[in-house]
MARDODREN-47891 format. One record per residue: x, y, z of N, C-alpha, C in turn; residue in three letters. Coordinates in nm, 4 decimals. Layout:
! MARDODREN-47891
REC       nxx       nyy       nzz      caxx      cayy      cazz       cxx       cyy       czz  rest
REC         X         Y         Z         X         Y         Z         X         Y         Z   ALA
...
***
This chain:
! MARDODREN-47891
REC       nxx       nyy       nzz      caxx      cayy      cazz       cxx       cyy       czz  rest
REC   25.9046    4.4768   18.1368   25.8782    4.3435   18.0883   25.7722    4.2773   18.1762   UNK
REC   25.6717    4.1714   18.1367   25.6183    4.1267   18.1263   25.6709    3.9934   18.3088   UNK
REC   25.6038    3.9938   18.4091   25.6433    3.9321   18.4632   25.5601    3.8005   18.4881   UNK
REC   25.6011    3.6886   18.5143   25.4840    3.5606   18.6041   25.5329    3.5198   18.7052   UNK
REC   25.3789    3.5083   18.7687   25.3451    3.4499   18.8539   25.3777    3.3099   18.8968   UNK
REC   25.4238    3.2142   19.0023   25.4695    3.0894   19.0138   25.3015    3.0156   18.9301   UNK
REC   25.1921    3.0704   19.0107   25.1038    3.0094   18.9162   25.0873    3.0133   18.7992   UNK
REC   25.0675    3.1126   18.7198   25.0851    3.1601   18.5556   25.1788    3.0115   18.4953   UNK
REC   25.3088    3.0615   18.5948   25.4047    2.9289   18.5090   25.3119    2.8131   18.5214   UNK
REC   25.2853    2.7514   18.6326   25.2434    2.6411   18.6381   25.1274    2.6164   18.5261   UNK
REC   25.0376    2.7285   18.5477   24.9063    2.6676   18.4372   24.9800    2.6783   18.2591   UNK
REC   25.0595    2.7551   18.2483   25.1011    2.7529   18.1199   25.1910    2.6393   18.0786   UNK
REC   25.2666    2.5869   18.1713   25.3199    2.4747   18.0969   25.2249    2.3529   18.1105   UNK
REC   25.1188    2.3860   18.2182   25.0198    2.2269   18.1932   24.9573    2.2734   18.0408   UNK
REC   24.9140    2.3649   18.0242   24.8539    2.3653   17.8680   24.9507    2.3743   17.7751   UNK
REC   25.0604    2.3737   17.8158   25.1591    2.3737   17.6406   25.2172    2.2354   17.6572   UNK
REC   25.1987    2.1791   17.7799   25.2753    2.0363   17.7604   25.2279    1.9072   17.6910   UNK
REC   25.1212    1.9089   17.6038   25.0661    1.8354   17.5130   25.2296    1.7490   17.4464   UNK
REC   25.2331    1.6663   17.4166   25.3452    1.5921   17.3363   25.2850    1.5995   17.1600   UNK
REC   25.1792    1.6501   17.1618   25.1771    1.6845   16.9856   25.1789    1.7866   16.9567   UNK
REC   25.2170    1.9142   17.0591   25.2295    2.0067   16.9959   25.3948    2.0463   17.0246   UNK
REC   25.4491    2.1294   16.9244   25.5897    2.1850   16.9157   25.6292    2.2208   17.0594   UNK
REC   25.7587    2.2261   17.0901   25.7947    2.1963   17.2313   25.8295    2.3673   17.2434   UNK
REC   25.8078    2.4171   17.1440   25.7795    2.5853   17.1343   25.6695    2.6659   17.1975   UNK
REC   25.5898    2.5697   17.2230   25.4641    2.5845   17.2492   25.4463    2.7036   17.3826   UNK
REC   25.3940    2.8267   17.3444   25.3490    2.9440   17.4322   25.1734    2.9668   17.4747   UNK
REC   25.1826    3.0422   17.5214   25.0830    3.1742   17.5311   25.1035    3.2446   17.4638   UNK
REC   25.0225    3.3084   17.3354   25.0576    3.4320   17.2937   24.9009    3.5052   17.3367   UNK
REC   24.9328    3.6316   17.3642   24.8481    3.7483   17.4016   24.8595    3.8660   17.2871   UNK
REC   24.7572    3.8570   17.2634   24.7380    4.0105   17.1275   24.6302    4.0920   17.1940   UNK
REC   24.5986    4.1766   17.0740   24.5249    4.2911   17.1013   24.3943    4.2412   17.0886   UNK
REC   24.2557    4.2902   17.1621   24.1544    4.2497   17.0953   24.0631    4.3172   16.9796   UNK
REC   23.9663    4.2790   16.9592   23.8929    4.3755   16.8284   23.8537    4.4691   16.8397   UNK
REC   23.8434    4.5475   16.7357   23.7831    4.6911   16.7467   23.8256    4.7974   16.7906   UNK
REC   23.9844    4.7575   16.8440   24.0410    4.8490   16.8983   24.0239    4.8641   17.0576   UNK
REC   23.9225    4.7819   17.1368   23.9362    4.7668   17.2639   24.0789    4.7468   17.3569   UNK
REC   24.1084    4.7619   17.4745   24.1480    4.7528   17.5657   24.1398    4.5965   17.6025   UNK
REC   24.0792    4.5486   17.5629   24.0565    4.3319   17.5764   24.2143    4.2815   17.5137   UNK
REC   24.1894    4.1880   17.5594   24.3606    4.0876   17.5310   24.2779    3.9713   17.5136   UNK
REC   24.3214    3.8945   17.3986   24.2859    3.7786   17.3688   24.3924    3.7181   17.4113   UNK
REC   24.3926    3.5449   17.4403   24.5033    3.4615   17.5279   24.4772    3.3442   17.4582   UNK
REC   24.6028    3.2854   17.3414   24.5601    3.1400   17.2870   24.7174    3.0496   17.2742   UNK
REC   24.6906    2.9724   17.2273   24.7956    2.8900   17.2739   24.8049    2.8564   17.1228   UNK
REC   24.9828    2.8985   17.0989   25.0752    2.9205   16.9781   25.1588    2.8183   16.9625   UNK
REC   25.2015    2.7733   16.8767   25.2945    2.7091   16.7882   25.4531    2.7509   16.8447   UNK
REC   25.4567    2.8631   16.8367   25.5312    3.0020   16.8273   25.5420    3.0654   16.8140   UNK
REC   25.6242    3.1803   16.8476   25.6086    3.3394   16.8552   25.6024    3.3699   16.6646   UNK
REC   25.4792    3.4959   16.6514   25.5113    3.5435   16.5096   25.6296    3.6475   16.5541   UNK
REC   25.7084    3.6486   16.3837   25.7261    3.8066   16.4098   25.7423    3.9080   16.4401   UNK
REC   25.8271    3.9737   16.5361   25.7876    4.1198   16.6294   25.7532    4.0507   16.7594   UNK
REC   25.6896    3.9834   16.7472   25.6393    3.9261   16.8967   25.7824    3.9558   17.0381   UNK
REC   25.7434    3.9734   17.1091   25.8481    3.9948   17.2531   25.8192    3.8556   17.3405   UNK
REC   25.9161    3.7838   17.3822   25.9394    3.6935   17.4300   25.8910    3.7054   17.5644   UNK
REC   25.8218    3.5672   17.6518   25.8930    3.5901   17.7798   25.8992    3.4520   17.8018   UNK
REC   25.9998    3.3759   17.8884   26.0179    3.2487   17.8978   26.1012    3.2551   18.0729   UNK
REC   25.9721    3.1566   18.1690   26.0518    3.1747   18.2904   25.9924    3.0375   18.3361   UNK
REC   26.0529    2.9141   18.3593   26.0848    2.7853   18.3880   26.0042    2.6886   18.2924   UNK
REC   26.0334    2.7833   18.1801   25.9742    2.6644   18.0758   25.8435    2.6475   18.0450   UNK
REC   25.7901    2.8088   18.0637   25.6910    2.8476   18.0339   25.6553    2.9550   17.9487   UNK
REC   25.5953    2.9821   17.8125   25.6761    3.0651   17.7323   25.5591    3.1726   17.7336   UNK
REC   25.5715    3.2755   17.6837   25.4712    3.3894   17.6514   25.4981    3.4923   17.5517   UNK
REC   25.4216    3.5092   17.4160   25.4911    3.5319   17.3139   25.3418    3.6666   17.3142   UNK
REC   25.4128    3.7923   17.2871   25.3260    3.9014   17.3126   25.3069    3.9905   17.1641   UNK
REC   25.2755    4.0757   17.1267   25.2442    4.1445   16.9603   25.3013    4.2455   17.0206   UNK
REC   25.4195    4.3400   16.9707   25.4424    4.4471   16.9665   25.3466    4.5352   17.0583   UNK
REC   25.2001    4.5703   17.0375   25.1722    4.6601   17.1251   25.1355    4.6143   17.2715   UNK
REC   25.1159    4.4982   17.2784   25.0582    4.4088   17.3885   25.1849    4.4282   17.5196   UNK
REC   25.2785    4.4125   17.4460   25.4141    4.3999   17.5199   25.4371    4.5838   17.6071   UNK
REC   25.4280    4.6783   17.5141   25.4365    4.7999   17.5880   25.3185    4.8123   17.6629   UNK
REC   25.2081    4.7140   17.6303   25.0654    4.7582   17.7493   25.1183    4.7403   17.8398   UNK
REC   25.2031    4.5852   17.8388   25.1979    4.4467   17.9669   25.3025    4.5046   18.0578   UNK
REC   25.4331    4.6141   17.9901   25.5477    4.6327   18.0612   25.5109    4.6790   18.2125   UNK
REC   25.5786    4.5802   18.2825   25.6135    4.6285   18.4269   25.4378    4.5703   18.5216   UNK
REC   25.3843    4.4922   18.4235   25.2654    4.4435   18.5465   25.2835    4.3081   18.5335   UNK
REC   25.1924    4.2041   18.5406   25.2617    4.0636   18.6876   25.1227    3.9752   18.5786   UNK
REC   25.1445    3.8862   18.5123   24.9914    3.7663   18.4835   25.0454    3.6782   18.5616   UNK
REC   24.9158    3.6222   18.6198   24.8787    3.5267   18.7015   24.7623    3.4172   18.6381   UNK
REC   24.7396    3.3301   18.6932   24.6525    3.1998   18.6908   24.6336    3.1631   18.7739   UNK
REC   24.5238    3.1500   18.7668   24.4184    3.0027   18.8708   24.3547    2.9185   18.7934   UNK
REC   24.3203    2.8232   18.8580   24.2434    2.7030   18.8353   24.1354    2.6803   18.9073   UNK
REC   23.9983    2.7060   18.8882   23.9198    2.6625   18.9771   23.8520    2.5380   18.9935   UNK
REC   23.7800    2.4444   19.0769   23.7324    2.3451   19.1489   23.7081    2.2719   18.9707   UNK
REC   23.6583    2.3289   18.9181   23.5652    2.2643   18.7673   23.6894    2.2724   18.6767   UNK
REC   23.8381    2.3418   18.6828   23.9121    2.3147   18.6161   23.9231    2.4545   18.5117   UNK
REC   23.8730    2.5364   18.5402   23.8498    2.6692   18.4057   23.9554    2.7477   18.4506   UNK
REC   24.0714    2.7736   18.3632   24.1568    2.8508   18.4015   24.1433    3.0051   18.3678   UNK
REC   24.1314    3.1030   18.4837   24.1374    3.2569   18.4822   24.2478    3.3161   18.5089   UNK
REC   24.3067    3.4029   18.3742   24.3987    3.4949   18.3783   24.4057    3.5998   18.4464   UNK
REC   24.5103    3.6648   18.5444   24.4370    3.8042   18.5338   24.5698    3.8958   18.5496   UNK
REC   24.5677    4.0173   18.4868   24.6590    4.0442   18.5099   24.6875    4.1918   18.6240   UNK
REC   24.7909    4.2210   18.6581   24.8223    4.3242   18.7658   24.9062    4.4272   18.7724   UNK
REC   24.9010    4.5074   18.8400   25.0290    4.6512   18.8319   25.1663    4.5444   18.8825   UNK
REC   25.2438    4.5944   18.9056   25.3663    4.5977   18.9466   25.4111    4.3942   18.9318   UNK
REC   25.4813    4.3594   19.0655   25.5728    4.2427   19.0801   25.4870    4.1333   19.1925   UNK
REC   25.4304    4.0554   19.1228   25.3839    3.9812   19.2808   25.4692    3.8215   19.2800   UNK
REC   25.4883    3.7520   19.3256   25.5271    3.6030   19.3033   25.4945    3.4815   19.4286   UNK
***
């Protein structure tokens, strides 16, 4: 499973904590086009479908079936830099 980072949480609930959007409100991560190795990262309503959950202090992450067996057993993280642009990244194993 899919682990986060104390930061990850933090930047994901500042972007899902909007008060107009559903209090459902995730990260979902899919596959990207063409069949690449890329992960697209957008901010959901709620999980579709199949999707695999992850939810750790109220920070949610809603993954597509294959995304979830990529993600098993490595660590997303977040930063924020000086200008405010948040970078994902993700990692092998458990970091926190």
């Amino acid at each position: 499973m899919l682990t986060l980072t104390s930061g990850a949480v933090q930047v994901i609930r500042t972007v899902t904590a909007n008060p107009e959007l559903p209090p459902e409100t995730g990260i979902r991560i899919e596959s990207g086009l063409d069949g690449s190795d890329a992960l697209r990262l957008s901010v959901a309503p709620a999980p579709e479908a199949g999707d695999q959950v992850v939810e750790e202090e109220g920070a949610r992450v809603y993954m597509e079936p294959v995304v979830a067996t990529m993600l098993d057993g490595k660590t997303l993280d977040a930063q924020v830099d000086p200008q405010g642009d948040v970078a994902f990244t993700i990692a092998e194993g458990t970091e926190t």
